[in-house]
N, C-alpha and C positions, 0 to 999 in steps of 0.2 A: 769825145767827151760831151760834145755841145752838142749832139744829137740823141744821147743815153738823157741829161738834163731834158731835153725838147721832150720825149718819149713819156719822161715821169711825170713832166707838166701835162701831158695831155689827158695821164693817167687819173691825176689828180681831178681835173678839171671832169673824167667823166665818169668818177665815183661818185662828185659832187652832186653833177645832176641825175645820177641813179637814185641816192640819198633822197634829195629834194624833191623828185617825182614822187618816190612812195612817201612821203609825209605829205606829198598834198594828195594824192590818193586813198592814205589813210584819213585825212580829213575828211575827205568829202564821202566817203562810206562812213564815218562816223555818225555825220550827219543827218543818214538815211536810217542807221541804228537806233535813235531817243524816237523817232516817230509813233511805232505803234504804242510805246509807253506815255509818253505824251498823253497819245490820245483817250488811253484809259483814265492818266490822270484827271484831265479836263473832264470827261463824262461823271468821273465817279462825284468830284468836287460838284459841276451840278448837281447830281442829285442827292448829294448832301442839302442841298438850299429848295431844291422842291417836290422829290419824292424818295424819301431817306432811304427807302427800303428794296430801292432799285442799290444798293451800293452791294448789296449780295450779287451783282453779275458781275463788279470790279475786285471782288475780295475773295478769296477761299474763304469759308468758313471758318475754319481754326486761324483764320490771321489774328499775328500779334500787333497790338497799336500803342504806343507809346510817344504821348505828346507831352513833353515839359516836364519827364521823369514819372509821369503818369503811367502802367499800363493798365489796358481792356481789353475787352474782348469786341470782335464785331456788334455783337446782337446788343454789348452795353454800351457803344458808343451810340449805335441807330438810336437805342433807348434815349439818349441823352443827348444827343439832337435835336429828337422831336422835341423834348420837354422846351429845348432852348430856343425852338424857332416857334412854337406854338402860338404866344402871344403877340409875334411880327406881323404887322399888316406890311401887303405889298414888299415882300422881300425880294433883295436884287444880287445877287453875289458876278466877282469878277474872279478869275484866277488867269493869274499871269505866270506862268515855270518858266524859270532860266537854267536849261539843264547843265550843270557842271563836269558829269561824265557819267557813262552809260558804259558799261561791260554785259558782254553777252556772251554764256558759254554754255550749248545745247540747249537746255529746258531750263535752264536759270539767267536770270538777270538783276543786276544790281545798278539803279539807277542814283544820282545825287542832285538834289534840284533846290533854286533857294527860288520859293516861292512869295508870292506878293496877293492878299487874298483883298477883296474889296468888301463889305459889305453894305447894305444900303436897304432902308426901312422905313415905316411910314413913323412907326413909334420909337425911333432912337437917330442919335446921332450918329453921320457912316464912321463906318470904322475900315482899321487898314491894318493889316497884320504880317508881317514880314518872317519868312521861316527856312531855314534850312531843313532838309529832309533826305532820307535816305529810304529808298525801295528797294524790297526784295521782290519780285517777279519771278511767277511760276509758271511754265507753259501746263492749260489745262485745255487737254482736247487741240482746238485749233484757236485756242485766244491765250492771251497772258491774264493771267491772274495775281494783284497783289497779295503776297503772305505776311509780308513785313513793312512796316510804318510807321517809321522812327522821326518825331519832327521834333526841333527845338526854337522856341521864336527868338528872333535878334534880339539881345538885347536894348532894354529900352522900346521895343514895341508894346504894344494892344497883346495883348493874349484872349 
C-alpha cells in the first residue's frame, strides 16, 4: 500500500513539472510573438508625429479606426493629423505599449496594448494620453499590416 501511495506521489509531483515547464515555455514564446507587432506599432506612432503619410506602410488601406467611439478611415485620419500637428513647432512624441496579449493564428493577429503616448511642442503644453487599444493584424506579402484600430482613452485622461 505504501508503495502504490510512494508511486502516486511521484506521479503527481511529475505532471506537476510537465504543467509548469509548458507554461513557462508558453511564456517565453509568448514573448517572442508581441515583437513584430510591436514594432509596427512603434514605427506607425512615429510617423503619426512626422511624416503622416508613411502610416500607409503600417495600415491596409481599407483599415478601420475607431478612437473614442469615433470611426474613419485611414486617408481621414492622415487628413486630420496633418491639420492637428500643422501649427506645432518642434514636435516630440513618445509611445510607450504594454502589450496585454497577443494571439496569432496563420495571417491574422489580434493584438491588446494599453498604451502611454507623450507628446511634446514648442507651442503647447506636453500632454500624456493613456489608452487601451485593440489590433487586428493582417499578414500582407512578408509584413503584418494593421486592419483594425480600436483605442479608448482611460478615463480621466488628455484625449
Amino acid at each position: 500500500m505504501q508503495l502504490l501511495n510512494m508511486g502516486r506521489n511521484i506521479l503527481i509531483v511529475m505532471v506537476a513539472m510537465t504543467v509548469a515547464e509548458g507554461a513557462l515555455q508558453a511564456a517565453e514564446s509568448s514573448m517572442g510573438t508581441e515583437k513584430p507587432f510591436v514594432d509596427v506599432l512603434e514605427k506607425a506612432y512615429q510617423a503619426s508625429c512626422d511624416d503622416v503619410d508613411r502610416l500607409h506602410d503600417f495600415y491596409r488601406s481599407d483599415a478601420q479606426i475607431i478612437h473614442d467611439g469615433r470611426q474613419t478611415t485611414l486617408d481621414e485620419t492622415i487628413k486630420e493629423i496633418k491639420e492637428s500637428i500643422r501649427p506645432l513647432q518642434n514636435l516630440r512624441c513618445t509611445y510607450h505599449p504594454r502589450v496585454r496579449t497577443t494571439r496569432v493564428g496563420g495571417e491574422m493577429a489580434y493584438v491588446v496594448v494599453r498604451e502611454t503616448l507623450r507628446l511634446t511642442a514648442k507651442t503647447m503644453e506636453p500632454q500624456e494620453i493613456e489608452q487601451i487599444c485593440s489590433y487586428i493584424f493582417i499578414k500582407d506579402g512578408s509584413t503584418w499590416k494593421i486592419i483594425l484600430d480600436h483605442c479608448s482613452t482611460v478615463p480621466g485622461e488628455t484625449v
